[in-house]
TORGU-347968 format. One record per atom (N, C-alpha, C): residue in three letters; atom name; x, y, z. Coordinates in nm, 3 decimals. Layout:
+--------+-------+---------+---------+---------+
! residu ! atome !      xx !      yy !      zz !
+--------+-------+---------+---------+---------+
!    ALA !    CA !       X !       Y !       Z !
...
+--------+-------+---------+---------+---------+
//
This chain:
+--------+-------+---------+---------+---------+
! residu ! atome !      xx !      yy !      zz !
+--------+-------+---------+---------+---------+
!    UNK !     N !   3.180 !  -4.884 !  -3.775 !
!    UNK !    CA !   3.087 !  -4.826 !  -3.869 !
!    UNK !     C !   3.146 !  -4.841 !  -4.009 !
!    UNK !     N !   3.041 !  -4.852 !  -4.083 !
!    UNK !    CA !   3.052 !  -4.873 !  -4.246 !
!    UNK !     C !   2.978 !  -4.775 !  -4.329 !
!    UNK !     N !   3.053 !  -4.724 !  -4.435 !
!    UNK !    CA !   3.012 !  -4.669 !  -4.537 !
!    UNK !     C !   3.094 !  -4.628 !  -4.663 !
!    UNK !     N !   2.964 !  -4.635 !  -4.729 !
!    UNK !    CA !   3.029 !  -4.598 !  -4.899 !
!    UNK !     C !   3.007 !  -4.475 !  -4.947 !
!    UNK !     N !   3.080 !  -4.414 !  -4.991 !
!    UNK !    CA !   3.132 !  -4.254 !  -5.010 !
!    UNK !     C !   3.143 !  -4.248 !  -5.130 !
!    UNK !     N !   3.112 !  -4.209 !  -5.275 !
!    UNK !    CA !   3.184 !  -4.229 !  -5.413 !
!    UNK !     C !   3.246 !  -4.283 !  -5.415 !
!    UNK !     N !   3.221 !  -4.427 !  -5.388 !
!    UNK !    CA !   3.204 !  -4.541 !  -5.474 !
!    UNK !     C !   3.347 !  -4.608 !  -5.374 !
!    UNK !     N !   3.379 !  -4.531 !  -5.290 !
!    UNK !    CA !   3.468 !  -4.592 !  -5.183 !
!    UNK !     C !   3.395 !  -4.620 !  -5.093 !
!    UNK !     N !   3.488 !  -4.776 !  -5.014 !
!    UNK !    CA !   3.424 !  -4.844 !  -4.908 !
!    UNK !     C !   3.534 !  -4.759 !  -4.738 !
!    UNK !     N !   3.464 !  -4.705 !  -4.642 !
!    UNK !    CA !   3.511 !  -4.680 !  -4.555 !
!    UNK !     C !   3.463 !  -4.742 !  -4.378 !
!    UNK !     N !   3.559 !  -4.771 !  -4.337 !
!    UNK !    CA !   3.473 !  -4.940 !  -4.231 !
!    UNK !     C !   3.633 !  -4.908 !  -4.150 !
!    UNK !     N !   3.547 !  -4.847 !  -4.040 !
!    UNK !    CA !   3.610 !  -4.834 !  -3.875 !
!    UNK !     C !   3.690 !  -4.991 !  -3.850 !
!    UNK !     N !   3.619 !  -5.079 !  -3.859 !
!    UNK !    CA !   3.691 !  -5.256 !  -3.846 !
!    UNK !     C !   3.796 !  -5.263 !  -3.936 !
!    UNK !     N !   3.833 !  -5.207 !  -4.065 !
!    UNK !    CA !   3.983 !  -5.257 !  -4.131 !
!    UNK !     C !   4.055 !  -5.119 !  -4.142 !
!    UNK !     N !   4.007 !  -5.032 !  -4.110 !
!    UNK !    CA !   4.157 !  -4.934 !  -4.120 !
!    UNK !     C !   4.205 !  -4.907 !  -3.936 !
!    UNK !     N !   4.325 !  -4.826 !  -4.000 !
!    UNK !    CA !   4.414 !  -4.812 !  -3.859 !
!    UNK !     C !   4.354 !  -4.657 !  -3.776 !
!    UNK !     N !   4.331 !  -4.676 !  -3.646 !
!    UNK !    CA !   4.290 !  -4.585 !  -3.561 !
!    UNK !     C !   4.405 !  -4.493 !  -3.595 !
!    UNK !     N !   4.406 !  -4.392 !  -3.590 !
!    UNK !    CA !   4.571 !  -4.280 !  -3.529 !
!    UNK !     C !   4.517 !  -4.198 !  -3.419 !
!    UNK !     N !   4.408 !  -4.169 !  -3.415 !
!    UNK !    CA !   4.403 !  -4.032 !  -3.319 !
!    UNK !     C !   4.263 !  -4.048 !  -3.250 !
!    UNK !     N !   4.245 !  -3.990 !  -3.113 !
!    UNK !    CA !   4.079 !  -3.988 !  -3.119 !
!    UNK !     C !   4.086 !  -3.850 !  -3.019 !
!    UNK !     N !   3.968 !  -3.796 !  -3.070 !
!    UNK !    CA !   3.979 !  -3.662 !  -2.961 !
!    UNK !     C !   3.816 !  -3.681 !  -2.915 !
!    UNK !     N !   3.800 !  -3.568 !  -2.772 !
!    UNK !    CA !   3.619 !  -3.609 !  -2.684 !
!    UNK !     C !   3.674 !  -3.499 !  -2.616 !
!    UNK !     N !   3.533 !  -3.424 !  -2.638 !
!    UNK !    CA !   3.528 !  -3.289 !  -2.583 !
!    UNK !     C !   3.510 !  -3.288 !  -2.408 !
!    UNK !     N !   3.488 !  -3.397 !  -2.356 !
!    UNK !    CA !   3.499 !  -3.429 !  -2.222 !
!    UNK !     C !   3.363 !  -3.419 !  -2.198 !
!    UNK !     N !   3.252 !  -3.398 !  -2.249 !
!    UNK !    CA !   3.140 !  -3.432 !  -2.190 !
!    UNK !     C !   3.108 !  -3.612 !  -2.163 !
!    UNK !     N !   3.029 !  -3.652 !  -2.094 !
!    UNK !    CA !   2.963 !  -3.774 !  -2.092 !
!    UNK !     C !   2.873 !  -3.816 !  -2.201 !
!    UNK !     N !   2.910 !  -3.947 !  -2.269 !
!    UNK !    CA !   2.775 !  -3.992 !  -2.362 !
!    UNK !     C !   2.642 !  -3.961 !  -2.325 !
!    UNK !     N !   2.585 !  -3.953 !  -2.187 !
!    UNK !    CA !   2.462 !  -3.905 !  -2.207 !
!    UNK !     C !   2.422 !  -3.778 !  -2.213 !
!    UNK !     N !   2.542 !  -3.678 !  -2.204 !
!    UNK !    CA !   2.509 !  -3.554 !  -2.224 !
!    UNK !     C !   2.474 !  -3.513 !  -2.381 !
!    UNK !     N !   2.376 !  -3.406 !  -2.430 !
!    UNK !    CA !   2.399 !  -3.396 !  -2.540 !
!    UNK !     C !   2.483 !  -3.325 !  -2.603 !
!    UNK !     N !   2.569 !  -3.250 !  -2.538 !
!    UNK !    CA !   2.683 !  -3.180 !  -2.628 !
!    UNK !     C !   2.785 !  -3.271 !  -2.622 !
!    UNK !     N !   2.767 !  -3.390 !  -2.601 !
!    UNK !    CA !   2.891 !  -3.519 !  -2.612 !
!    UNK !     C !   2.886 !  -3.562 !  -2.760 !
!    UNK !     N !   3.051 !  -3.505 !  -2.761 !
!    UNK !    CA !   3.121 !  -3.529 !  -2.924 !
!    UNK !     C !   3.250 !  -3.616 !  -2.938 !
!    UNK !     N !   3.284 !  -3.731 !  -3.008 !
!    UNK !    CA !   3.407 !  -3.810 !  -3.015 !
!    UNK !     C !   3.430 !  -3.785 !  -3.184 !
!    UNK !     N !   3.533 !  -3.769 !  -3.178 !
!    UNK !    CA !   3.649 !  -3.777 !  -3.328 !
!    UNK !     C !   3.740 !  -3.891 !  -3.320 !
!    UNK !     N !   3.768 !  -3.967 !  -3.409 !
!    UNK !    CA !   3.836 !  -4.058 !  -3.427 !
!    UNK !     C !   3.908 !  -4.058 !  -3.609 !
!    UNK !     N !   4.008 !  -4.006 !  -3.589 !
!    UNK !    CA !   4.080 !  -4.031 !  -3.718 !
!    UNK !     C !   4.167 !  -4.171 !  -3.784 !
!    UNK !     N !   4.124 !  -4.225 !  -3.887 !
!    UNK !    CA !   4.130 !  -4.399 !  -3.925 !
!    UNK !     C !   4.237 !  -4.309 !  -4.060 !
!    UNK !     N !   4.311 !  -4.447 !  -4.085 !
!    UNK !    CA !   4.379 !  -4.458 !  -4.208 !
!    UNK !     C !   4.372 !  -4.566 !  -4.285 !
!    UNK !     N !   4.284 !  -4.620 !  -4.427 !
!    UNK !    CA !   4.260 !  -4.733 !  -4.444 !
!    UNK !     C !   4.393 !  -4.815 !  -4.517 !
!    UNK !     N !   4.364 !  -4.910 !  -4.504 !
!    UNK !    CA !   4.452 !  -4.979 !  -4.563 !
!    UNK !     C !   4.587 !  -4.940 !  -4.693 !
!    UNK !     N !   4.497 !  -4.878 !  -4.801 !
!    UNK !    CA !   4.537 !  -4.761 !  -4.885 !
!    UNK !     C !   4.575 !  -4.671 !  -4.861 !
!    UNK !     N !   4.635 !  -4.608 !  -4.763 !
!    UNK !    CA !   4.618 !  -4.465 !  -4.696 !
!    UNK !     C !   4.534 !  -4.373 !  -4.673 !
!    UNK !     N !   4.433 !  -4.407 !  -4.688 !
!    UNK !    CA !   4.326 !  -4.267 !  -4.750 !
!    UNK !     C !   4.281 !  -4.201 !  -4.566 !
!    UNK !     N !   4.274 !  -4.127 !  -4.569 !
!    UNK !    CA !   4.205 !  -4.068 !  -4.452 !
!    UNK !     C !   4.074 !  -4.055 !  -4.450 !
!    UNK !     N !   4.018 !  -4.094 !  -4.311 !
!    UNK !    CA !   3.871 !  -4.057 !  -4.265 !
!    UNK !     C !   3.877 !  -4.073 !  -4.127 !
!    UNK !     N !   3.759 !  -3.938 !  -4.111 !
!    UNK !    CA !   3.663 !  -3.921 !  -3.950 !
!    UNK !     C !   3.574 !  -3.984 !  -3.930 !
!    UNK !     N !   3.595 !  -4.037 !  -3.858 !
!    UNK !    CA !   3.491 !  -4.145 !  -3.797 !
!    UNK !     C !   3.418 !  -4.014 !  -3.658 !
!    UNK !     N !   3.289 !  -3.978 !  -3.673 !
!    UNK !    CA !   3.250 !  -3.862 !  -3.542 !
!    UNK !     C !   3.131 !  -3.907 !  -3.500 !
!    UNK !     N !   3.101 !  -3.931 !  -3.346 !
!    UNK !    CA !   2.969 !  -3.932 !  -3.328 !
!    UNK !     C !   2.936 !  -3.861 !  -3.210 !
!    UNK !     N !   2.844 !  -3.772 !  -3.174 !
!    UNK !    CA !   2.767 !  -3.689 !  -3.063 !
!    UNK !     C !   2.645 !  -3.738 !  -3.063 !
!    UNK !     N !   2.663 !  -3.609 !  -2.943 !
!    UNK !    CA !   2.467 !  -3.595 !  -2.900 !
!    UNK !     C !   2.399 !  -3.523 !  -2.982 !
!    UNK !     N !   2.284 !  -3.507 !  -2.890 !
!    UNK !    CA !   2.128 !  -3.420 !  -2.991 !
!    UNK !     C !   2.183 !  -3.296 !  -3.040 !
!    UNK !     N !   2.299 !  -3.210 !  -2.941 !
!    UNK !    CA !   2.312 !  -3.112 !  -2.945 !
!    UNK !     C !   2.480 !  -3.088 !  -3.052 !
!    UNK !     N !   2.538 !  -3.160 !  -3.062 !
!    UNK !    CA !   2.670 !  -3.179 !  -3.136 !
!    UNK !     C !   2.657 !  -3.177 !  -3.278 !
!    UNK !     N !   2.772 !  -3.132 !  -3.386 !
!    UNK !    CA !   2.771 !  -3.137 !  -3.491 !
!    UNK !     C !   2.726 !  -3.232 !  -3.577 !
!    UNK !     N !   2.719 !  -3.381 !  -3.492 !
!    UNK !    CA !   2.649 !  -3.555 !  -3.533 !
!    UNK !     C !   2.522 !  -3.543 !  -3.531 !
!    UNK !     N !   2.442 !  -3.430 !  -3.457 !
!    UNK !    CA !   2.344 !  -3.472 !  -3.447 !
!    UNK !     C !   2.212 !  -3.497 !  -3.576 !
!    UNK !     N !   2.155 !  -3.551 !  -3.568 !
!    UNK !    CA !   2.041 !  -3.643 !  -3.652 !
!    UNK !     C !   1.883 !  -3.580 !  -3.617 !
!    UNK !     N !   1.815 !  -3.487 !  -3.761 !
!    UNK !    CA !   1.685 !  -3.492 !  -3.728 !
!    UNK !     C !   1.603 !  -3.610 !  -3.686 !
!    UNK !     N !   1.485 !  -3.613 !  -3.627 !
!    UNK !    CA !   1.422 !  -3.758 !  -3.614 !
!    UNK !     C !   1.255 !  -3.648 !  -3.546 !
!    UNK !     N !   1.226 !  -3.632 !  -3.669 !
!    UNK !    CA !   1.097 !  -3.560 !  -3.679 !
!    UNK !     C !   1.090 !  -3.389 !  -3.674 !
!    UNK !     N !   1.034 !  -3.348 !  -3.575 !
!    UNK !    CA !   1.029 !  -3.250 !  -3.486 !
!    UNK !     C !   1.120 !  -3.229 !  -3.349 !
!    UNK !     N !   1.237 !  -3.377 !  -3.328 !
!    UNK !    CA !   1.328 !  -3.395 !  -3.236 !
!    UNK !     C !   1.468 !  -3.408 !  -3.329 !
!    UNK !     N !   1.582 !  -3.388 !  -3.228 !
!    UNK !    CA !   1.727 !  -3.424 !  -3.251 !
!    UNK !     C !   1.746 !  -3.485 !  -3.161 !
!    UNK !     N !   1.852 !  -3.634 !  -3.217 !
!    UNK !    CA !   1.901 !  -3.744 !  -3.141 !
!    UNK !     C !   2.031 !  -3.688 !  -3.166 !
!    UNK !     N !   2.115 !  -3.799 !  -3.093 !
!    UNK !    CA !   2.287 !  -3.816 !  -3.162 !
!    UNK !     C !   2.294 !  -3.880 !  -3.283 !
!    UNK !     N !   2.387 !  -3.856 !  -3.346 !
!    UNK !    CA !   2.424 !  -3.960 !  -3.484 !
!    UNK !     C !   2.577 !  -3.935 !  -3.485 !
!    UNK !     N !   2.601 !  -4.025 !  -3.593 !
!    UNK !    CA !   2.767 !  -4.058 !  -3.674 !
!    UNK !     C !   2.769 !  -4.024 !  -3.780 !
!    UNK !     N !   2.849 !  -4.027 !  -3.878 !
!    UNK !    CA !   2.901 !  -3.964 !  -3.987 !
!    UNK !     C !   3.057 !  -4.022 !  -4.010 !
!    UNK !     N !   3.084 !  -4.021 !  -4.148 !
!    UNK !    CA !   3.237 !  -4.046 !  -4.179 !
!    UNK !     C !   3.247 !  -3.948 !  -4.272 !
!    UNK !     N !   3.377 !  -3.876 !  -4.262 !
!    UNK !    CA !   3.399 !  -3.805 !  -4.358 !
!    UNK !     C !   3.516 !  -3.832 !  -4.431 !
!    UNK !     N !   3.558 !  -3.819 !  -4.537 !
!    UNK !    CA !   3.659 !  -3.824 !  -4.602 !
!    UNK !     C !   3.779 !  -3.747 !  -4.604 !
!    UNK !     N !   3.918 !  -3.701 !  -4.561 !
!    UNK !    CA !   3.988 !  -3.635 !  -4.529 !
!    UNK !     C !   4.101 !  -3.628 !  -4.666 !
!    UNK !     N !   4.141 !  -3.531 !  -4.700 !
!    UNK !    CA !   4.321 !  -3.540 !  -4.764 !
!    UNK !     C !   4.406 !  -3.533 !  -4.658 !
!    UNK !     N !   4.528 !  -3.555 !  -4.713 !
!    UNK !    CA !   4.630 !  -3.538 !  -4.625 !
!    UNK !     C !   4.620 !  -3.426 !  -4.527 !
!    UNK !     N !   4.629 !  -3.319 !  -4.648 !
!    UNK !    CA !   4.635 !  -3.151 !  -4.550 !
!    UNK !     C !   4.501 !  -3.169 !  -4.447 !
!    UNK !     N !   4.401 !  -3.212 !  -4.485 !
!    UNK !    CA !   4.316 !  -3.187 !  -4.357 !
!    UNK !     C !   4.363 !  -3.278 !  -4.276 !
!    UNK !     N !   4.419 !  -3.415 !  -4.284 !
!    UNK !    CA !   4.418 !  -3.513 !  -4.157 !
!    UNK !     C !   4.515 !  -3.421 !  -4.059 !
!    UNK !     N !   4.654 !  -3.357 !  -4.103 !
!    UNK !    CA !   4.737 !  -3.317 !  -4.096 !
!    UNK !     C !   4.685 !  -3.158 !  -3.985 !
!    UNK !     N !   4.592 !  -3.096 !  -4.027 !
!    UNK !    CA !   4.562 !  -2.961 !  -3.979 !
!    UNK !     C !   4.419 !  -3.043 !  -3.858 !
!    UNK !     N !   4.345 !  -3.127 !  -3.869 !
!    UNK !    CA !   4.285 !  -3.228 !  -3.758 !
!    UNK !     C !   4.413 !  -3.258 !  -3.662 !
!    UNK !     N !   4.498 !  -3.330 !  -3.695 !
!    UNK !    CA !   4.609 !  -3.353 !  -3.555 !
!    UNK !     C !   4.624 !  -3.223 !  -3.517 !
!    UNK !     N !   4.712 !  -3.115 !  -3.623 !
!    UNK !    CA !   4.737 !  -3.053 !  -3.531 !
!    UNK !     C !   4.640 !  -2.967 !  -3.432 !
!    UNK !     N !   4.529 !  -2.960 !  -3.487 !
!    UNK !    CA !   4.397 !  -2.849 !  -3.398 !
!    UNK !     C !   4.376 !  -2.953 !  -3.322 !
!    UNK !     N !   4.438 !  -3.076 !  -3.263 !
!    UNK !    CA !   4.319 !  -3.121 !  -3.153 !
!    UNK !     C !   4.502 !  -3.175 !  -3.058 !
!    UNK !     N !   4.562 !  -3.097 !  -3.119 !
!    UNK !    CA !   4.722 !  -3.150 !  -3.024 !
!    UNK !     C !   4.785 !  -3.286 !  -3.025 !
!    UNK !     N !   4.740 !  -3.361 !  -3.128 !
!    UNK !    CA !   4.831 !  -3.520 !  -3.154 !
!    UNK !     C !   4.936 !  -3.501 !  -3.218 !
!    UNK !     N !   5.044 !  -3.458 !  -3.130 !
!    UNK !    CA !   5.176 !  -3.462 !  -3.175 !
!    UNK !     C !   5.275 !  -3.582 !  -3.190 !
!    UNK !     N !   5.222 !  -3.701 !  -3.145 !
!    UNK !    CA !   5.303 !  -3.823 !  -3.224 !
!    UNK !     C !   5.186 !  -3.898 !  -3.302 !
!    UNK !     N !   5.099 !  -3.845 !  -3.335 !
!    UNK !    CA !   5.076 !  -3.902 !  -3.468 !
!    UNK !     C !   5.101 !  -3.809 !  -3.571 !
!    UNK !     N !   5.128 !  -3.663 !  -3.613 !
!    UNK !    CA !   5.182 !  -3.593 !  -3.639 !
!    UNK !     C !   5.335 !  -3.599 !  -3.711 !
!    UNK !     N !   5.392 !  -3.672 !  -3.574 !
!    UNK !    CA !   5.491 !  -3.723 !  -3.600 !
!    UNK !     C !   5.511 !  -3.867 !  -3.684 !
!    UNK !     N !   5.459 !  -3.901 !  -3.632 !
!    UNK !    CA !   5.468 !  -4.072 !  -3.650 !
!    UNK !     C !   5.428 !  -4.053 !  -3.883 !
!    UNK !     N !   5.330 !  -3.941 !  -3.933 !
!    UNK !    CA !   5.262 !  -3.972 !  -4.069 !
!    UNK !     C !   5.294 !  -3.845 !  -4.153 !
!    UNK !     N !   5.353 !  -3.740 !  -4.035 !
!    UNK !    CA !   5.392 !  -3.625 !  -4.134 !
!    UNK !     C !   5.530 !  -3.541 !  -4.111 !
!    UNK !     N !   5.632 !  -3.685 !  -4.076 !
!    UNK !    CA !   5.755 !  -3.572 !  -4.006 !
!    UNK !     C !   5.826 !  -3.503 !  -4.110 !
!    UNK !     N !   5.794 !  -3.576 !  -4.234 !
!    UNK !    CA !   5.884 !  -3.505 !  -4.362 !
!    UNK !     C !   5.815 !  -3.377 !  -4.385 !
!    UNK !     N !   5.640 !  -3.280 !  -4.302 !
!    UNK !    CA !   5.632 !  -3.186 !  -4.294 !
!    UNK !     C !   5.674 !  -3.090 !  -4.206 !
!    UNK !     N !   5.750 !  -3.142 !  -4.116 !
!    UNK !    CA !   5.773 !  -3.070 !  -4.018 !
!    UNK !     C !   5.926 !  -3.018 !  -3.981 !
!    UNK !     N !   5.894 !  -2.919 !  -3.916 !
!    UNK !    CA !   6.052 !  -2.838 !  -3.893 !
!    UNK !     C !   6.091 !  -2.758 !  -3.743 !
!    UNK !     N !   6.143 !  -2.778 !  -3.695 !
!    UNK !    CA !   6.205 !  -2.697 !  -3.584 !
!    UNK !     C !   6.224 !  -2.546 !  -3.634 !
!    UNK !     N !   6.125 !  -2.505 !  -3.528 !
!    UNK !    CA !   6.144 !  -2.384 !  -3.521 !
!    UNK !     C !   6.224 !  -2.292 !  -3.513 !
+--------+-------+---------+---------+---------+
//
């Protein structure tokens, strides 16, 4: 997926995957939700998310709701508080160890 955000270009095909989280439903269910966190080339962070009728993706389409996608734009601190709320602890590791500390 592709899109332009103020005046930035953001495209699933050239940045780097790090993380993907799925609430465990099936695509044809409609509370089926996928997260996928990208890092583009530049560093910049974005969510790549798509669900069902019933998921945060979802898309008016009249008097009905389908599924849809969305990209959102992330800072650090959110990519950072995304790993940690969905438990990716080596990508965590791998982009923010200079935040982190033993307890």
């Amino acid at each position: 997926m592709k899109t332009i955000i103020n005046g930035k270009r953001y495209d699933t095909e050239t940045a780097t995957k790090i993380a993907r989280w799925h609430n465990g439903y099936g695509c044809t269910d409609f509370n089926w939700c996928e997260e996928t966190l990208y890092r583009t080339p530049k560093g910049v962070w974005f969510l790549h998310g798509e669900g069902g009728a019933l998921s945060g993706y979802s898309e008016s389409y009249g008097n009905c709701r389908g599924g849809g996608s969305a990209i959102q734009p992330m800072s650090d601190q959110e990519a950072k508080e995304w790993l940690e709320k969905n438990e990716k602890t080596e990508a965590l590791e791998a982009h923010f160890a200079d935040q982190i500390q033993d307890a």
